[in-house]
C-alpha positions as CSV (number, residue, x, y, z in Angstrom):
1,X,-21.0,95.1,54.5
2,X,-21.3,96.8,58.0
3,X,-25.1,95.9,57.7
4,X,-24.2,92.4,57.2
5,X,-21.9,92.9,60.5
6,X,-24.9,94.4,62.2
7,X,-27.7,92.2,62.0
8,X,-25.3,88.8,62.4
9,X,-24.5,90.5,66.2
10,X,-28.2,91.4,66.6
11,X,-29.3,88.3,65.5
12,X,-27.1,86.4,67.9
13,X,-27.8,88.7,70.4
14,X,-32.1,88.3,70.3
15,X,-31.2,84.5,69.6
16,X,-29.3,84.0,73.1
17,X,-31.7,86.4,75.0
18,X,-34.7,84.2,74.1
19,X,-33.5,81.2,74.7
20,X,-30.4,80.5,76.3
21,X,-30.9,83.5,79.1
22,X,-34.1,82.6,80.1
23,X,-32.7,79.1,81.3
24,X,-29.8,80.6,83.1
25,X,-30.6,81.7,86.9
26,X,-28.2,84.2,87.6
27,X,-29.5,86.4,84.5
28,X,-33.1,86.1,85.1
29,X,-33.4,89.7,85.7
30,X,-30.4,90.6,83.3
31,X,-31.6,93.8,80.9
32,X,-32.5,93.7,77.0
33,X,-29.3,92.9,75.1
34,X,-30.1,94.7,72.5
35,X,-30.1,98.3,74.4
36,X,-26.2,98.1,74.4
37,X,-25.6,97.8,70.8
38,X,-28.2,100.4,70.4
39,X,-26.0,102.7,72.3
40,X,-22.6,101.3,70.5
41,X,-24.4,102.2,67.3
42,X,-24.7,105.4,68.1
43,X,-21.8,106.5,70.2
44,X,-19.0,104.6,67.3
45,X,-21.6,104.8,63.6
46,X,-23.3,107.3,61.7
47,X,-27.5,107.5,61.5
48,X,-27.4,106.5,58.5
49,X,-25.6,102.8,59.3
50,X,-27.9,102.7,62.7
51,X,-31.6,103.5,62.0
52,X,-32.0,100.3,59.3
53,X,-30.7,97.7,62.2
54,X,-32.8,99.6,65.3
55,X,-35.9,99.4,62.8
56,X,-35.3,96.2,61.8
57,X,-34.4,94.5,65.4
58,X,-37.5,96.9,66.8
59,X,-39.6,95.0,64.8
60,X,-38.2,91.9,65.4
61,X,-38.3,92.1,69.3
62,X,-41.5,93.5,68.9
63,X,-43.0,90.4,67.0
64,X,-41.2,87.8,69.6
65,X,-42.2,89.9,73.4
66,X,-45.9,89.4,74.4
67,X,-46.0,93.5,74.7
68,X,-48.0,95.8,72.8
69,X,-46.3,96.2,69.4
70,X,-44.1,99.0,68.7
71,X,-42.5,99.2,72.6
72,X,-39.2,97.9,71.6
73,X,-39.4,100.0,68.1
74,X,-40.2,103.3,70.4
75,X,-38.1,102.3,72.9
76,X,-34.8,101.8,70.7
77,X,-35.7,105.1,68.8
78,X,-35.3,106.8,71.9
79,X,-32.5,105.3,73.3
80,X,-30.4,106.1,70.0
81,X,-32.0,109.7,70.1
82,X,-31.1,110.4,73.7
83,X,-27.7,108.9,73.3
84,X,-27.0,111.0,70.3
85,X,-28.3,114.0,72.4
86,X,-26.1,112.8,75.3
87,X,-22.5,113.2,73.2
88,X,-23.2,116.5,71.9
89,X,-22.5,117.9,75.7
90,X,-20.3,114.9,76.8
91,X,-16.7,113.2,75.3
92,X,-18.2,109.5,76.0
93,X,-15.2,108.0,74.3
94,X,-13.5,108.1,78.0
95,X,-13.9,105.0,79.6
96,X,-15.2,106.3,82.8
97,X,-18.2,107.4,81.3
98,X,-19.4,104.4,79.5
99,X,-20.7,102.5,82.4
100,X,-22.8,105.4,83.5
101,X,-23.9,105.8,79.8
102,X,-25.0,102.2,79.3
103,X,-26.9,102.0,82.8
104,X,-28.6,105.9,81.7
105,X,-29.8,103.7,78.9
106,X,-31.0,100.4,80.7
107,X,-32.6,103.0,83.1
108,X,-34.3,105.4,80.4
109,X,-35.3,101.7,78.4
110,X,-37.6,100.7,82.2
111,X,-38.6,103.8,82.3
112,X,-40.5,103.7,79.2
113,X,-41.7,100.2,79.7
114,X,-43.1,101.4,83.0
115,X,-45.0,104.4,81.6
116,X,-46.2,102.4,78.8
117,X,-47.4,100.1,81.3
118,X,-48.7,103.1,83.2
119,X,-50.6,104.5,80.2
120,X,-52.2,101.1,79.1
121,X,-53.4,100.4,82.8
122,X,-54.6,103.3,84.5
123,X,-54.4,103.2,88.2
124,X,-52.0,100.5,88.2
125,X,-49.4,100.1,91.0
126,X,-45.6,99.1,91.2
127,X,-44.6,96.7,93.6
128,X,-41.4,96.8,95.0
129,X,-40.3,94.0,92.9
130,X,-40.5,95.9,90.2
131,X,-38.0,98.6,91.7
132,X,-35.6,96.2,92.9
133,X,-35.7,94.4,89.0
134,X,-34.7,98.2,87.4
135,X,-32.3,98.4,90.1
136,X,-30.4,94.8,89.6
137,X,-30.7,96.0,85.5
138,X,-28.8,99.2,86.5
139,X,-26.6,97.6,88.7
140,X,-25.9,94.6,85.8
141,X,-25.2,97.2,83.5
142,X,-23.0,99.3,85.0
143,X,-20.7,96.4,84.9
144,X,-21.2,94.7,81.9
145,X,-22.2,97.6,79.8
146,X,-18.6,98.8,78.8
147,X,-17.8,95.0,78.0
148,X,-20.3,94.8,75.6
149,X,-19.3,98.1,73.5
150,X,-16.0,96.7,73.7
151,X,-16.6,93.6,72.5
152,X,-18.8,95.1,69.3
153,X,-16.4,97.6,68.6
154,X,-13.5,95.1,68.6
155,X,-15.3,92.4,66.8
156,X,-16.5,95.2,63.9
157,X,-13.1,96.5,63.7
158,X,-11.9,92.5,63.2
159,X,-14.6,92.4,60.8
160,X,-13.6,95.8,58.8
161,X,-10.0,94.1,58.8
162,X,-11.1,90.9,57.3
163,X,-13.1,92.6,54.7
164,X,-10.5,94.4,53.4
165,X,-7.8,91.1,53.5
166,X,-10.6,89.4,51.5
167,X,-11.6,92.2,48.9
168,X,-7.8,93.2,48.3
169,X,-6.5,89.9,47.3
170,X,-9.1,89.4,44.8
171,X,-8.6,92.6,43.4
């Protein structure tokens, strides 16, 4: 049931990023949505609950961006992998760190979109632009980062609660 959990937040999640935040101008420059919940899966679930919902929503953002196919996929492995990586030296359940995880994250996500971009158009220049749109991204989630794992980790443990309201009675 934690699946079931998982893809109802993603799918809300790619559902309002491509088509309510597009429409809204103080988020025209807001980061992927989806990179937080990739890094509250795998700072608060096991491998084995993540990779299904990273393939899956990989995929899926995959199919709806105009990139080349298989950025978000890569990009989301990655993300899980380095945050994985990251707790094994760091205790990233203190608050403090959070913010600083979530922006390493947004940061490390342009970073590959930029060297894709890099590799698939050789000689190709960054404006300034494009620095200053990683940099409001960073900034964005430094602050709202922490909200958002709060937000799935309370609204999973609401679920988990339900769940077991709902299964006990009938048993």
């Amino acid at each position: 049931m934690t699946f079931c959990f998982h893809f109802f937040i993603c799918l809300c999640l790619v559902i309002f990023q491509t088509t309510v935040m597009p429409y809204l101008p103080l988020f025209d420059r807001f980061y992927d949505l989806l990179s937080p919940f990739v890094i509250y899966l795998s700072l608060f679930h096991s491998v084995r609950d993540s990779i299904p919902v990273i393939l899956f929503f990989g995929f899926v953002m995959d199919s709806l961006s105009g990139g080349p196919f298989g950025l978000y996929l890569t990009t989301y492995v990655w993300l899980f992998v380095g945050v994985r990586w990251i707790i094994t030296f760091l205790h990233v359940g203190d608050s403090f760190l959070l913010p600083f995880v979530v922006a390493a994250g947004v940061l490390m996500q342009n970073c590959i979109f930029i060297g894709t971009v890099a590799m698939l158009e050789p000689g190709s220049r960054f404006s300034s632009a494009t620095i200053n749109t990683v940099g409001v991204q960073v900034f964005w989630a430094i602050f709202t980062g922490p909200i958002f794992l709060m937000f799935f980790n309370y609204f999973h443990g609401r679920w988990n609660r339900w769940l077991k309201k709902v299964f006990v009675k009938k048993s």
